[in-house]
C-alpha atoms as one frame of an Amber mdcrd trajectory, in Angstrom:
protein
-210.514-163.382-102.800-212.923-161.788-100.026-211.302-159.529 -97.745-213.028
-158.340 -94.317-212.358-154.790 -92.801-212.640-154.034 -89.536-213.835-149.600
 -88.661-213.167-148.850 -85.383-214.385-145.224 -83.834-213.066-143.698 -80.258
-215.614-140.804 -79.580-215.793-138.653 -76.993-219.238-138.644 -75.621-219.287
-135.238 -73.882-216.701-132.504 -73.709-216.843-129.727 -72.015-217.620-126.159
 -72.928-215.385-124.218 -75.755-214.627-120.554 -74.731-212.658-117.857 -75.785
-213.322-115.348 -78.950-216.458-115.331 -80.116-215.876-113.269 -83.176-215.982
-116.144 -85.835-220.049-115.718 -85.469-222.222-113.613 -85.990-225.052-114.394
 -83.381-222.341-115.433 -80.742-223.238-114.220 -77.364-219.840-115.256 -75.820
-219.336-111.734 -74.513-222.471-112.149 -72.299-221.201-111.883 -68.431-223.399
-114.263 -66.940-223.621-117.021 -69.669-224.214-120.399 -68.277-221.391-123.339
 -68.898-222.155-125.669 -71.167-220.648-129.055 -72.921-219.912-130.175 -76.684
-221.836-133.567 -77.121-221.124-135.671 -80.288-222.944-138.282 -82.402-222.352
-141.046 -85.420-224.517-142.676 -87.455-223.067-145.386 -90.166-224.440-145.295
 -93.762-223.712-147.396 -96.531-221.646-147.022 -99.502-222.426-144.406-102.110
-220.389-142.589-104.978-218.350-140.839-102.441-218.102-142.747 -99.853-217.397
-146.480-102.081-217.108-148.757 -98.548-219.546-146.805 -96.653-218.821-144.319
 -93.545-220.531-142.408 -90.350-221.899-139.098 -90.070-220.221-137.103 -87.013
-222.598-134.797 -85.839-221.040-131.427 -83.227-223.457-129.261 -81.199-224.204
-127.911 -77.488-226.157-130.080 -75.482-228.525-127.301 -74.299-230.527-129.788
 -72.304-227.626-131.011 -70.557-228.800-134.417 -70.830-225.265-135.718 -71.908
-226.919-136.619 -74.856-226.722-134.771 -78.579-230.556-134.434 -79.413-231.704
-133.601 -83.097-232.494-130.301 -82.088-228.947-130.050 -80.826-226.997-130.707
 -83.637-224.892-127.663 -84.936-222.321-129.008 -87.366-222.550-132.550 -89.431
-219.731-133.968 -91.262-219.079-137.603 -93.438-216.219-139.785 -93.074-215.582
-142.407 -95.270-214.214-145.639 -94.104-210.750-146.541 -95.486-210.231-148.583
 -98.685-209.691-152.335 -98.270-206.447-153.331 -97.724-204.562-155.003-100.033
-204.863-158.938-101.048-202.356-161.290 -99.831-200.285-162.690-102.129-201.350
-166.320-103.750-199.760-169.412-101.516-196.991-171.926-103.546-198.240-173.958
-105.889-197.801-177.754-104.502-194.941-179.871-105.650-195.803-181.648-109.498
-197.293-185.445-108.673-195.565-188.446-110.523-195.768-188.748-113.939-199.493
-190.314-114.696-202.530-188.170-113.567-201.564-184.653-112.586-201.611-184.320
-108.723-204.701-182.149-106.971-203.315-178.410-106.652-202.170-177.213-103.597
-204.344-175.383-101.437-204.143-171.626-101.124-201.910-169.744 -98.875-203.544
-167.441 -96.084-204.620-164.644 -96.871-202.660-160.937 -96.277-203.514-159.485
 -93.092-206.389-156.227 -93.841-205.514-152.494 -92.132-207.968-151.720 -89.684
-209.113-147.475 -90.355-209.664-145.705 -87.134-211.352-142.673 -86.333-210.820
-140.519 -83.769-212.859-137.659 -82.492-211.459-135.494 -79.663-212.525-131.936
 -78.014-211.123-128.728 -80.117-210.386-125.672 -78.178-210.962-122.118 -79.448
-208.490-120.619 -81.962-207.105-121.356 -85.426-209.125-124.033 -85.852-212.512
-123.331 -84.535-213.113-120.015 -83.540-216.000-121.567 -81.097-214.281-124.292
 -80.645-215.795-127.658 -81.875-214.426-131.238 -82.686-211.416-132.896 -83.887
-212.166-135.630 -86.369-208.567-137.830 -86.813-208.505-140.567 -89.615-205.717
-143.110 -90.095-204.402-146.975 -90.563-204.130-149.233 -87.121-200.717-150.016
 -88.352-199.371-151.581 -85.625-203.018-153.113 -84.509-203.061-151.432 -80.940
-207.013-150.390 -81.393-205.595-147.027 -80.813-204.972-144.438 -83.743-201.287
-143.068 -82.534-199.963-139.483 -83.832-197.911-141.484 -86.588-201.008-143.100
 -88.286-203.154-140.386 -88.297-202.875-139.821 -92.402-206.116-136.863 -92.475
-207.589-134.777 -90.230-210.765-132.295 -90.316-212.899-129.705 -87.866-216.487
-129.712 -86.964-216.500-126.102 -85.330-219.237-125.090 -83.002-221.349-122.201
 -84.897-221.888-120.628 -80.692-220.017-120.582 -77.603-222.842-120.451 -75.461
-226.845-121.181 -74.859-228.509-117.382 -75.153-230.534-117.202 -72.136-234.197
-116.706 -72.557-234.316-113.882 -70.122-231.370-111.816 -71.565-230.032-110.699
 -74.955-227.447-109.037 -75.576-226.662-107.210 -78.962-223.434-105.627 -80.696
-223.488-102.403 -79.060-223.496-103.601 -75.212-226.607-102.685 -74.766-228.841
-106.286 -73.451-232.520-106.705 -72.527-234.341-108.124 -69.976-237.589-109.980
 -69.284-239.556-112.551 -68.141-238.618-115.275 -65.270-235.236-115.736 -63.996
-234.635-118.918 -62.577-231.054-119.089 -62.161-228.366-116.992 -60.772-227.174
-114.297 -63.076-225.344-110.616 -63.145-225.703-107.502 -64.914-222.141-105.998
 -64.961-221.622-102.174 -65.308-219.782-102.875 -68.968-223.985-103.235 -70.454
-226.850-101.280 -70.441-229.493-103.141 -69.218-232.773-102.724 -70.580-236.068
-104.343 -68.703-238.270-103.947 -71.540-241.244-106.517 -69.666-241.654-107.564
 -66.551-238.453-109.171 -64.789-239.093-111.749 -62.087-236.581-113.595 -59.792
-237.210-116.726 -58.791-240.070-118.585 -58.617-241.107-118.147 -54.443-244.080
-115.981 -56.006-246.160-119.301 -56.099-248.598-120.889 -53.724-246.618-123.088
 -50.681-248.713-125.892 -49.221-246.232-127.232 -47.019-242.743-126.513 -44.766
-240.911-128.549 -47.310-242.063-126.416 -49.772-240.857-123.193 -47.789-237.752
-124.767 -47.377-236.919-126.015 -50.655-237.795-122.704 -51.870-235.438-121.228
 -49.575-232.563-123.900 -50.808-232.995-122.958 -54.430-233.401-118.863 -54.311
-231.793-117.405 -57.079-229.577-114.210 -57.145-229.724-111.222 -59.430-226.471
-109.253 -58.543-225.948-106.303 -60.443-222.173-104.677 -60.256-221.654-100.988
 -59.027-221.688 -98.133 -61.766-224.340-100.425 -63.551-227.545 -98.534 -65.389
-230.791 -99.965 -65.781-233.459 -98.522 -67.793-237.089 -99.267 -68.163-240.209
 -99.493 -70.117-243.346 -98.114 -68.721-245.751-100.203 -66.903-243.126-102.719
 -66.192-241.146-103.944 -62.790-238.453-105.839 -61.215-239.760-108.578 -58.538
-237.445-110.109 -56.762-239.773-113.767 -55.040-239.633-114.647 -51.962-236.656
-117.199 -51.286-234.121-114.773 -53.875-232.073-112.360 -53.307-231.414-108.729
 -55.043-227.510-107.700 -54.644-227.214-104.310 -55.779-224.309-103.329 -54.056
-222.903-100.179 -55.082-220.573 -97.575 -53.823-220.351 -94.239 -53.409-218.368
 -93.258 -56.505-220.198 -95.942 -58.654-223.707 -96.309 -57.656-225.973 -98.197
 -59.480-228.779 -96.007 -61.315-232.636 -97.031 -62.346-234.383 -95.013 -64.552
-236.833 -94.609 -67.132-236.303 -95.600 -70.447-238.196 -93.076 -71.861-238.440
 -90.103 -69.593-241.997 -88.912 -70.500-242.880 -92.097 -69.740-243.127 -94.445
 -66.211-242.636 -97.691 -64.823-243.645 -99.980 -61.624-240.631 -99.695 -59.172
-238.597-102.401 -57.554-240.111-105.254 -55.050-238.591-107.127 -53.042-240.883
-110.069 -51.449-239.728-111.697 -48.089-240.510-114.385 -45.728-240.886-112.428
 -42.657-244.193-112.181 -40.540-246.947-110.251 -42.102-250.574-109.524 -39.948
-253.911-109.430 -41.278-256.313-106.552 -40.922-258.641-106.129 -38.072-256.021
-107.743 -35.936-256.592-111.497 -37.116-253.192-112.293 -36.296-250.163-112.907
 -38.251-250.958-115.068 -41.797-248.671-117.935 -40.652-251.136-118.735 -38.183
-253.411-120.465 -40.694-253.562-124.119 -41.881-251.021-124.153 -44.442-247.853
-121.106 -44.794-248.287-118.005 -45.331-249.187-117.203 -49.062-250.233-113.246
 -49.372-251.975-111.769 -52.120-250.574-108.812 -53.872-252.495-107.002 -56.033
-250.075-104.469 -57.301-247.454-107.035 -58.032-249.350-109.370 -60.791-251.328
-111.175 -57.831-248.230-112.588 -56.262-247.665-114.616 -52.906-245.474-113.455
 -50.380-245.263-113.830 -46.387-244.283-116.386 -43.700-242.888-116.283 -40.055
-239.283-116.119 -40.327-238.487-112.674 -39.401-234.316-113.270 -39.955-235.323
-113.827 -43.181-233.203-111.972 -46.406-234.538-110.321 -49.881-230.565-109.025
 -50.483-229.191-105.743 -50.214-229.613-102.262 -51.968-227.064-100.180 -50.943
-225.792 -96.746 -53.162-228.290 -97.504 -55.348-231.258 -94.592 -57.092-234.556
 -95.699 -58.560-235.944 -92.981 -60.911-239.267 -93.308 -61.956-240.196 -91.136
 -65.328-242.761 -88.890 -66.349-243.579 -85.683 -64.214-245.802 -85.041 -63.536
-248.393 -87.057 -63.257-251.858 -87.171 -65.417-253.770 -89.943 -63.779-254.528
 -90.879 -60.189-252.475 -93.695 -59.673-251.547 -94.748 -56.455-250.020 -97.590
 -57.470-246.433 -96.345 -58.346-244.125 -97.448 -55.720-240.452 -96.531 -56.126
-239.080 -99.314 -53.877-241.741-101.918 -52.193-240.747-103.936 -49.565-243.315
-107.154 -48.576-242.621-108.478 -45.626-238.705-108.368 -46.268-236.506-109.669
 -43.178-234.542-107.655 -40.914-231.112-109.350 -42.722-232.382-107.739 -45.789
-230.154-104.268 -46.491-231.243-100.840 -47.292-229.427 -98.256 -47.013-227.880
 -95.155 -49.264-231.419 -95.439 -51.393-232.476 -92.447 -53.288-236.239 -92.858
 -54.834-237.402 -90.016 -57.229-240.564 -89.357 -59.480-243.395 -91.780 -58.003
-246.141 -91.375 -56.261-244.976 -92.994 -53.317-241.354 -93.572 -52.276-241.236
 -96.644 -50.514-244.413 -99.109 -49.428-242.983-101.314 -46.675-245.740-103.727
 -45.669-245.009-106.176 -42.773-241.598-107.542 -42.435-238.633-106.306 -40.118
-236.360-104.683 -42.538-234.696-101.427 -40.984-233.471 -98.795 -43.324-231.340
 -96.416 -43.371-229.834 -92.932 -45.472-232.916 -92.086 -47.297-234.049 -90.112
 -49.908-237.165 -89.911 -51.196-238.393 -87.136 -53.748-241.714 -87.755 -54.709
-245.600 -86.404 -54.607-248.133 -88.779 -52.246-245.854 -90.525 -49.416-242.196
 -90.544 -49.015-242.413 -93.940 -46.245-245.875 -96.182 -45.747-245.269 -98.831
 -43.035-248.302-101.360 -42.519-249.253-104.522 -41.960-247.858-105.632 -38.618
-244.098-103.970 -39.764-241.690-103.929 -36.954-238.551-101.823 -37.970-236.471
 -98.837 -36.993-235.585 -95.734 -39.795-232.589 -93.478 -39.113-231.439 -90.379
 -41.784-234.215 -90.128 -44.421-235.249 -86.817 -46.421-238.555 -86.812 -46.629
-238.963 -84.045 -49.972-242.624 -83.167 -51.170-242.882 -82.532 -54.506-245.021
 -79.188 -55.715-247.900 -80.872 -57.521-251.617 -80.545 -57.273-252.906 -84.022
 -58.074-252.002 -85.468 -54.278-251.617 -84.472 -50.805-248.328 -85.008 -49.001
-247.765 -86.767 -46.097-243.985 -87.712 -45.459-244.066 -90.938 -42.702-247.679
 -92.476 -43.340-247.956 -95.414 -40.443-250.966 -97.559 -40.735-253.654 -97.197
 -42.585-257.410 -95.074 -42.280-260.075 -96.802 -42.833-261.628 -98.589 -39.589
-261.216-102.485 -41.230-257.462-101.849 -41.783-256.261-101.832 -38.457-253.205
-103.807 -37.264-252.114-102.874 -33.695-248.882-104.915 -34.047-247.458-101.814
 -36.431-244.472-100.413 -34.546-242.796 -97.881 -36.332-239.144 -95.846 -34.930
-237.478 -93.328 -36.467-234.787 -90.929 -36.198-233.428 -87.870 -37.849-235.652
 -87.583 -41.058-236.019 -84.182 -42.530-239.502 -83.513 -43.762-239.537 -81.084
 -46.777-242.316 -79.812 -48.451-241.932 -77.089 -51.240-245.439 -77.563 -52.930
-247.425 -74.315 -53.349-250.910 -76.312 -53.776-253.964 -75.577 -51.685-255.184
 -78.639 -49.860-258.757 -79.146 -48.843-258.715 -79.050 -44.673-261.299 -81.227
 -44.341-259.057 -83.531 -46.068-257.964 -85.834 -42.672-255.610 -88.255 -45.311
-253.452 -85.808 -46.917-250.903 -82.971 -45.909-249.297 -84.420 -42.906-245.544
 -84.843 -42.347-246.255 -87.955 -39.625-249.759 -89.677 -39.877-250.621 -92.791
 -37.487-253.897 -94.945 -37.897-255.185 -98.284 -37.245-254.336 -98.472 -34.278
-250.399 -98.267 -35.455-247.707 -96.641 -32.765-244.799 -94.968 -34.121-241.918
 -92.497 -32.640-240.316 -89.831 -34.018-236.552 -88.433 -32.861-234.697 -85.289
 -33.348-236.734 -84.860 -36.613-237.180 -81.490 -38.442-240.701 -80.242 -40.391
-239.641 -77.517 -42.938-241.345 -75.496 -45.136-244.740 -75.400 -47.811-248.223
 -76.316 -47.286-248.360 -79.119 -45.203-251.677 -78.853 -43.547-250.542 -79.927
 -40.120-247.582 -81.509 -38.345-248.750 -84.559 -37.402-252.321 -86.530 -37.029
-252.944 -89.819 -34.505-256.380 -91.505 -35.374-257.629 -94.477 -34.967-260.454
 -96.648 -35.461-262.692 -97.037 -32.459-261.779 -96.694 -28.901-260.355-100.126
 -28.214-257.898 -99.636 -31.084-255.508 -96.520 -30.245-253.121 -94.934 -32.713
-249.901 -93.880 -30.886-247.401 -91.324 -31.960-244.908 -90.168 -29.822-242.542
 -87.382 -30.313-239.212 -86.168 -29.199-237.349 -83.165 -30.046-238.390 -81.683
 -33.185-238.515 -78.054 -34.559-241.448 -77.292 -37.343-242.606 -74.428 -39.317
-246.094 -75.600 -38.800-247.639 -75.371 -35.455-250.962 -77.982 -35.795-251.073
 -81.598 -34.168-254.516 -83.288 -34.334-255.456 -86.015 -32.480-258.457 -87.229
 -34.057-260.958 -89.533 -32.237-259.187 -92.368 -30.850-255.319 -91.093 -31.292
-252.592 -89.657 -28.770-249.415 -87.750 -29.743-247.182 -87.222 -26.701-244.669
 -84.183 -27.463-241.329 -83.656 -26.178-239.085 -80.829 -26.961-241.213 -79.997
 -29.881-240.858 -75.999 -30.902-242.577 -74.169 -33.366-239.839 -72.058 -35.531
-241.093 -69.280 -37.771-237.854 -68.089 -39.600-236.915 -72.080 -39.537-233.992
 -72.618 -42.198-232.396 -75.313 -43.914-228.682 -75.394 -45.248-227.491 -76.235
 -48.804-226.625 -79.560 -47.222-229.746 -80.544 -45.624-228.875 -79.677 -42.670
-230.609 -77.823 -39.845-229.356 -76.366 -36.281-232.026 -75.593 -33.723-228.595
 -74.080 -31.375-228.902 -76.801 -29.264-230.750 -80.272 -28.678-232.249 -81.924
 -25.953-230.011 -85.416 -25.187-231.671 -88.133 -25.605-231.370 -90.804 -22.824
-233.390 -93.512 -23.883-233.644 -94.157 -27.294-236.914 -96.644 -28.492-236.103
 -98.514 -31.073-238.635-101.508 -32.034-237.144-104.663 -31.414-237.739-106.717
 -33.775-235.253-109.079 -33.439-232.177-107.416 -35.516-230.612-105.860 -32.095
-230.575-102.841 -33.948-229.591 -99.859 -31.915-229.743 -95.345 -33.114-227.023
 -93.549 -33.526-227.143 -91.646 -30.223-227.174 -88.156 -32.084-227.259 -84.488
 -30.837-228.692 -82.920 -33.615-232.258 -82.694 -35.644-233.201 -83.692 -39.093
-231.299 -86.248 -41.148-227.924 -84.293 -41.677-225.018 -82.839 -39.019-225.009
 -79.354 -38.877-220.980 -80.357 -39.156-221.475 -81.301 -42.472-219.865 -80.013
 -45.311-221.516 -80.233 -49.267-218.128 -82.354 -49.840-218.616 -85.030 -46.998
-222.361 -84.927 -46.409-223.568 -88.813 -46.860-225.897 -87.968 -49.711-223.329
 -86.480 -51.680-221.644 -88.128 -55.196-224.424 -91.131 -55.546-227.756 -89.292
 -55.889-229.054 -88.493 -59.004-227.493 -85.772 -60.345-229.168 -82.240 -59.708
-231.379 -83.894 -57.835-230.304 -82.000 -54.171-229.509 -78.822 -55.955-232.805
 -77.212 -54.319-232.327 -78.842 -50.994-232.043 -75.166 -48.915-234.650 -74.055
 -47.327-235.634 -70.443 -45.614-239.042 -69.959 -44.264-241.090 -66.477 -45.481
């Protein structure tokens, strides 16, 4: 007698993500901090009967749908299991054989009874957490008898069950790997938000870039979509970051950098190798950025503003929103490698800022070992509590920058292959000139403990201020201590319709020299000449008394930012103690030891 059988299957078609301990798998990345969510898809196929499956069954396939398409792709599948269909069920007994005709011809049989009623088999496949199970988690595959023919395979009829465990928790991202020993590497493109946490050491072992604002913008919807979709790197305080030579960490325009320390952790780049260097930090912005030979700012032209950078892999930065944020680096130290240097390059920027936004945060930054400390071309950004300890320039500002500086410790390094020149404004040669520069600052200390001879007819190098194309800047209650700088301060600029501007109030020097080359001014103020001029352990210097300041300068660029309305020169209270001075317990270890300074 032919029986029918009926296989009904109740899958789930997407589950979400299994967590918890990853330690059932070898190449688990579960412990990664900034791994992205991710769901369990499923699959069946049917296939026909064979020796061990005698009345056919389906294939359940397991895996993570990395393309988060809902769907389980070939590529996807992590896990396959068979499952047989049930046996038939049983015949139904034979119907009654029909009552014996009258005697004569036997009487037709009766007809057959109805058949017994067949079992319908049921699968059912449901999400399986981490644990005893699955130490990924994975799937549930129930098998049982509809007994009671509800469609639905109840607790009571499930007669086996099996696991199809996940072999991963999570996708590894491309950018990031992480192995055994907490120590993860990173490189390449990151287009999605993600954090290094201070339980890692981070490795950049290529090139890391963040976001993709680095490309050429045709339109204002493409500005502002790239604005809507930034990504953020945020790194956690008491994190280290190491890395290989010749590489960087670019931060587009549109994203955001939060490297928030704190005092007692802050967060540390170095080298990886310290005979060895790398490329800095960048930080690319929105904010207003003007061409040379005063053609205006670049988001004047037909389509936005998409600037050319040749020491950042030739990418695009710029636009006209001067508001506009890159993040914040607070308590944080860039280190960068070998000293000292063996080749001329000028190219080794601790910490560059294109055209970053006054909302943009810098402050408690410590740069050591480049060439140049910071390169801050256009933008608004003000900083604030810096150190810089390095060989060519300590602060460049250019390119139509607007910005104030308060507290920075401008420290020369003693090395023969560069000048020094602490606060370089503008830049010398006659094309370069942007007269929308505007430059403030305010209690920097100017250091210089390098023993090298410096050619004098050398107008570029050995300056603790320099001003040109036709760039203005200020200087308040500053102090000029120590070593070979060739002269105080130089003003130049390019022809006589284009005047460089310095102007400067209240500051003591151990050098004595301020040129004003053709087509510069430099308008002095309390400025004093001090032979036996000393610095303290902390940095700090005290003249005996200080001209007050009524009317403080700063460049308004739109931030309402405002100096502290101090009574004291150089970058550090004569108050100060080495236990509460602000550069003290974040900077590099060792690194201040040789602060002091007496004059001969």
């Amino acid at each position: 007698m032919k029986k029918n059988l009926l296989l009904t299957a109740i899958l789930a078609s997407s589950l979400t993500a299994c967590g918890g301990d990853s330690s059932g798998s070898s190449d688990s990345t579960s412990d990664s901090p900034s791994a992205r969510s991710v769901s369990t898809a499923t699959s069946t196929q049917a296939f026909a009967a064979n020796d061990t499956c005698p009345n056919g069954g389906i294939d359940v396939a397991v895996g993570i749908d990395e393309n988060g398409n809902g769907v389980l792709d070939s590529g996807e599948i992590d896990n396959t299991q068979s499952v047989c269909h049930g046996t038939n069920g049983t015949s139904g007994i034979d119907g009654q054989n029909g009552a014996d005709g009258k005697d004569g011809a036997d009487g037709k049989d009766g007809t057959n009874g109805q058949d017994g009623v067949s079992i319908i088999s049921l699968i059912k496949v449901t999400e399986e957490p981490a644990g005893e199970h699955c130490a990924n988690g994975g799937a549930r595959i129930d098998v049982g008898p509809d007994s009671n023919s509800s469609d639905t395979l109840d607790a009571s009829e499930i007669t086996d069950t099996d696991y199809l465990c996940n072999n991963t928790t999570t996708i590894a991202e491309t950018f990031a790997e992480c192995a055994d020993n907490d120590v993860c590497s990173l490189s390449g493109r990151i287009e999605e938000d993600f954090t290094l946490t201070a339980d890692k050491l981070w490795v950049i072992t290529d090139d890391v870039i963040v976001g993709d604002g680095d490309r050429f913008l045709l339109s204002d919807v493409e500005v502002a979509d790239v604005k809507n979709n930034g990504v953020t790197l945020t790194i956690e305080p008491g994190t280290k970051i190491k890395v290989k030579a010749e590489t960087r960490l670019r931060i587009t325009r549109g994203s955001k950098l939060m490297a928030e320390g704190t005092k007692e952790a802050p967060i540390r780049f170095s080298s990886w190798d310290p005979s060895t260097s790398w490329n800095g930090i960048v930080l690319e912005g929105f904010a207003p950025y003007y061409l040379d030979a005063d053609r205006g700012p670049c988001s004047e032209g037909p389509a936005p503003c998409n600037i050319v950078e040749p020491y950042a892999n030739q990418s695009l930065f710029g636009g006209d929103d001067a508001a506009d944020s890159s993040g914040v680096m607070k308590y944080v130290t860039i280190s960068g490698g070998a000293w000292p240097y063996v080749t001329n390059d000028t190219t080794r920027t601790g910490l560059a800022l294109l055209a970053a936004g006054y909302n943009t945060d810098i402050s408690y930054v410590q740069i050591e070992d480049f060439i140049h400390g910071s390169l801050i071309r256009g933008g608004t950004v003000n900083l604030n509590h810096i150190v810089t300890r390095t060989d060519a320039i300590g602060l460049l500002f250019g390119h139509g920058y607007k910005g104030n500086t308060q507290y920075a410790l401008i420290d020369s390094k003693d090395i023969s292959t560069f000048g020094n020149t602490g606060l370089y404004v503008g830049f010398s040669r006659t094309y370069q000139y942007v007269s929308e520069t505007n430059v403030a600052t305010a209690n920097i200390t100017f250091l210089n403990d390098s023993t090298d001879s410096y050619n004098s007819t050398d107008n570029d190098r050995g300056r603790a201020v320099a001003v040109y194309g036709a760039s203005n800047a200020v200087v308040y209650n500053s102090v000029v201590a120590g070593g070979n700088y060739m002269n105080c301060a130089t003003a130049s600029g390019p022809d006589e319709s284009h005047i460089s501007n310095l102007t400067i109030t209240n500051m003591s020097s151990t050098c004595d020299t301020f040129v004003e080359s053709p087509n510069g001014v430099i308008t002095e103020t309390g400025q004093a000449h001090v032979e036996d001029l000393e610095i303290g352990v902390t940095g700090a210097y005290d003249p005996g008394s200080t001209s007050i300041i009524s009317n403080w300068n700063a460049v308004d660029n739109g931030s309402g930012f405002t100096f502290d309305n101090t009574d004291y020169q150089g970058a550090v209270a004569p108050s100060a103690t080495t236990q509460d001075v602000w550069w003290q317990g974040w900077t590099i270890p060792g690194s201040m030891d040789e602060i002091a300074y007496q004059a001969d």
